[in-house]
C-alpha positions, 0 to 999 in steps of 0.5 A: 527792665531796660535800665536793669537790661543795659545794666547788666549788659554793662557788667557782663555777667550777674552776680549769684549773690545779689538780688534782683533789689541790689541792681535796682539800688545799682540802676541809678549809679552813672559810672560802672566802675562804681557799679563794679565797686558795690558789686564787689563789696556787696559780694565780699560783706554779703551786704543786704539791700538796706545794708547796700542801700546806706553805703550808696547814700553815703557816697562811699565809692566817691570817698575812696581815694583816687590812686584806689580807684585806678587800682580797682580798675585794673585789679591791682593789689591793694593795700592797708591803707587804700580802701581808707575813706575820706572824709571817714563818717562817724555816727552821732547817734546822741547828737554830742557837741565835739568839744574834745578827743575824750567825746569824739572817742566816746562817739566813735565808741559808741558804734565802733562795728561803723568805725571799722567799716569806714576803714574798710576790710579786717579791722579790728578793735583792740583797745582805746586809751591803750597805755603805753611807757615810754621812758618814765612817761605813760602816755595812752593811745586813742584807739588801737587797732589790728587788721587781720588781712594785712596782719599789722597794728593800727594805731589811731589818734583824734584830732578836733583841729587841722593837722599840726606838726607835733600830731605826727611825732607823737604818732611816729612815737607810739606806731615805733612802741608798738613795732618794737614792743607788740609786732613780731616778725610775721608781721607788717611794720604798724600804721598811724591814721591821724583823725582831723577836722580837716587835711593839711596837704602841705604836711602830709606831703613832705611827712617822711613816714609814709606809714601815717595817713590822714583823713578827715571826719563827718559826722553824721 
């Protein structure tokens, strides 16, 4: 009762849709913008205990990016891309070997209600393997997303090596196919997330089109 005590006291005013169960999860959390962080998802996705429970053991908070951090701090708007976590969780409920972006997709697939919750808010599925023609060429997106909240498509390509270069002209190519053939003028220009194994830093850092992020994965 004194952790819950000096819990509360911590962020001033209790919350009418959580529990007494959700500040036991909160209790053993060190950092109260953190604290503040599981408050606001647990308002926003009306998250039960369990539900809550996971996201902490997960270490979601600690996944965000830290420029989103400072956002959430200071009650600035976010953006599309800013609640994106990295490294990103994948379930690997059947214990699949990752041999190839065929088996990583079907993985993802598999729990795509997850997938979309790694993102984070208004992400929704469209379709995978979305085909597209580009001159004579059919090529296919890996999956194709829409967010709602910030109203832009989302284009997705996996990747079970580091980033290599070529990986962001071809996404360069397919976000382009889309603005120009799917998004109408209400909407936001679309985004590329590239899924690898690991970061490269080096690229993403002189990547001209800051509409391409990368994030890694973990599967679980």
């Amino acid at each position: 009762m004194k952790k819950f005590y000096l819990l509360i006291e911590k962020v001033a005013t209790v919350s009418q849709q959580l529990t007494y169960g959700h500040y036991i999860e909160l209790i053993a959390l060190k950092k109260i913008d953190e604290v503040k962080y599981y408050i606001m998802i647990s308002e926003s996705y009306n998250l039960s205990i369990r539900e809550l429970r996971k996201r902490i053991k997960n270490k979601e908070y600690e996944r965000l990016p830290e420029e989103t951090k400072k956002k959430l701090i200071i009650k600035e708007e976010t953006n599309v891309e800013d609640l994106i976590k990295n490294p990103i969780i994948i379930n690997n409920k059947n214990n699949y070997e990752i041999i190839s972006e065929k088996v990583l997709q079907k993985i993802i697939l598999e729990d795509i209600s997850s997938f979309l919750k790694e993102l984070g808010e208004g992400f929704t599925f469209i379709e995978n393997e979305y085909k597209i023609k580009i001159g004579d060429t059919y090529n296919y997106i890996d999956l194709l997303l829409y967010n709602i909240k910030y109203k832009c498509y989302v284009v997705i390509e996996l990747k079970i090596t580091e980033l290599k270069k070529e990986h962001i002209g071809q996404i360069e190519i397919y976000m382009n196919y889309i603005d120009r053939e799917l998004k109408t003028i209400s909407e936001d220009k679309t985004i590329g997330i590239i899924i690898v194994r690991r970061n490269n830093k080096y690229i993403m850092e002189y990547c001209s089109d800051k509409r391409i992020i990368s994030k890694s994965y973990k599967l679980m």
